[in-house]
C-alpha positions, -999 to +999 in steps of 0.1 A: -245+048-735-212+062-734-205+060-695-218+021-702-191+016-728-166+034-702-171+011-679-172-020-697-139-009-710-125-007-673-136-041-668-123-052-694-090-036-687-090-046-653-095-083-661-065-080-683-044-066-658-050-091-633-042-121-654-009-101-665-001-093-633+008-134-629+046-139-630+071-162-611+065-149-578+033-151-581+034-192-578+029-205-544+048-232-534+038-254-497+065-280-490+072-277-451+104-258-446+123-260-476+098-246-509+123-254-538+135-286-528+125-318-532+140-352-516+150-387-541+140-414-532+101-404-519+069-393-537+077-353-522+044-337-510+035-305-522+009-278-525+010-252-558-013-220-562-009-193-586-034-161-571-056-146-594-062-177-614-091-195-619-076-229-619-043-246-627-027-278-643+009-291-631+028-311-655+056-331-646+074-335-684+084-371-677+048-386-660+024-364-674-004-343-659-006-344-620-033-350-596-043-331-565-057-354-533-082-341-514-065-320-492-050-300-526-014-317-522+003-328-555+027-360-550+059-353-565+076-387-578+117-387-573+121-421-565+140-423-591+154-390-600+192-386-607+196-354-624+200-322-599+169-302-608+132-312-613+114-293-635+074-289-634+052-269-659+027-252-646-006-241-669-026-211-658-063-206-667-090-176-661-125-185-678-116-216-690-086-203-716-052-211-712-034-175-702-001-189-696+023-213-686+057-211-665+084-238-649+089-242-616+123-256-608+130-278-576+167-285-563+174-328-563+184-341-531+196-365-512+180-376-476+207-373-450+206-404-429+183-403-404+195-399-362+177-403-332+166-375-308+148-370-275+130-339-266+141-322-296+177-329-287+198-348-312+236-357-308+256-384-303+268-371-265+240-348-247+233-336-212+205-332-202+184-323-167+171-352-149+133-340-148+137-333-186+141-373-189+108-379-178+086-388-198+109-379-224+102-387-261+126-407-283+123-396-323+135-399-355+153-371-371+168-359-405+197-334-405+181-320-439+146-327-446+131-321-407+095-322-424+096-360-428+099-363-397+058-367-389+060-398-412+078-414-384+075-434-352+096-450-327+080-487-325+106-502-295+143-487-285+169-502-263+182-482-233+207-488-208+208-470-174+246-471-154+257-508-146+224-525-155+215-547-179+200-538-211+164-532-218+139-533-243+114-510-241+081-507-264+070-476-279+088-442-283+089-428-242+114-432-217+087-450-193+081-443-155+095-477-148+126-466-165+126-435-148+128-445-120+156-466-122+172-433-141+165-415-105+185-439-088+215-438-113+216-397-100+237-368-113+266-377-133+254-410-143+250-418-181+225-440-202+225-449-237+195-454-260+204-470-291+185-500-317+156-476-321+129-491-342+114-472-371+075-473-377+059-456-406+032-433-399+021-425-436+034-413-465+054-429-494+088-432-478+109-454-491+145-441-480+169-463-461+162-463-424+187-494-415+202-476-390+195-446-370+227-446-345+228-441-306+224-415-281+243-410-252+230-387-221+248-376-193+228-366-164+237-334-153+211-317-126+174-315-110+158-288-127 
């Protein structure tokens, strides 16, 4: 009976343990590359987990309790936030009780304006390799807040190679068409892509996208 009760008693103690082993660090926070900030002006997308917990609740003190979607992603609502922290509470529960609760503060920012890049490479005056133009990809991209970047497309974008005329092209690639005409321009020649179109993908974005500036490339070599 005895070694019964001993045991019992570990169990007991372990299960304790565990739940007081919870503290801030314990909290795991999923939002792309920056975990403690979120972005005005946007319903921020975020994943929070505490280990060792059976289940949690996530407050926000001025909207009430907050709902996961499917894929276990908690909407974050700054569209209208103008104070520099956001503050969440976050309830902890093992077997249905209520062990504990903790805040999670988030830094308020603002989204830098958003610029153009291609292949990665953003700048107002790049050079690049002539090979690397082809089929090279025009996107959208945010000094601060790279992660929003997958709600993003480039619908259309005007380019213009050397002397020639300017062109509108659809979609988000420099085309073979245009490459071509980028091949005869040669080394040392420069074109400029600029009046990029935005296109939202997804997400609740509701930032200003009015203008996303130019690029200028010089071409410098074959690879």
């Amino acid at each position: 009976m005895s070694k019964y009760i001993l045991i019992t008693i570990l169990l007991l103690f372990s299960s304790i343990t565990i739940v007081g082993q919870n503290n801030d660090s314990d909290i795991v926070i999923e939002n792309a590359n920056y975990p403690k900030i979120v972005y005005r002006g946007i319903q921020n997308k975020i994943k929070i987990s505490v280990p060792n917990t059976d289940s949690i609740q996530v407050f926000d003190p001025h909207r009430g309790l907050l709902k996961k979607d499917k894929q276990g992603y908690y909407y974050i609502n700054c569209t209208t936030e103008k104070a520099p922290k956001k503050i969440l509470e976050v309830k902890l529960y093992n077997s249905g009780v209520n062990t504990k609760s903790k805040s999670i503060k988030f830094d308020v920012q603002d989204i830098t304006r958003p610029k153009l890049k291609i292949n990665d490479n953003s700048g107002h005056h790049l050079k690049m390799y002539l090979t690397d133009l082809k089929d090279a990809k025009i996107e959208i991209y945010f000094p601060n807040s790279g992660y929003l970047e997958k709600y993003f497309t480039i619908r259309k974008y005007k380019i213009k190679i050397g002397d020639l005329p300017t062109v509108i092209i659809n979609g988000n690639k420099i085309t073979d068409e245009t490459y071509s005409k980028i091949l005869k321009l040669g080394i040392g020649g420069e074109i400029q892509i600029f009046d990029a179109s935005p296109k939202r993908i997804s997400g609740n974005i509701t930032s200003c996208l009015k203008s996303l500036g130019s690029i200028s490339i010089e071409i410098i070599n074959k690879r």
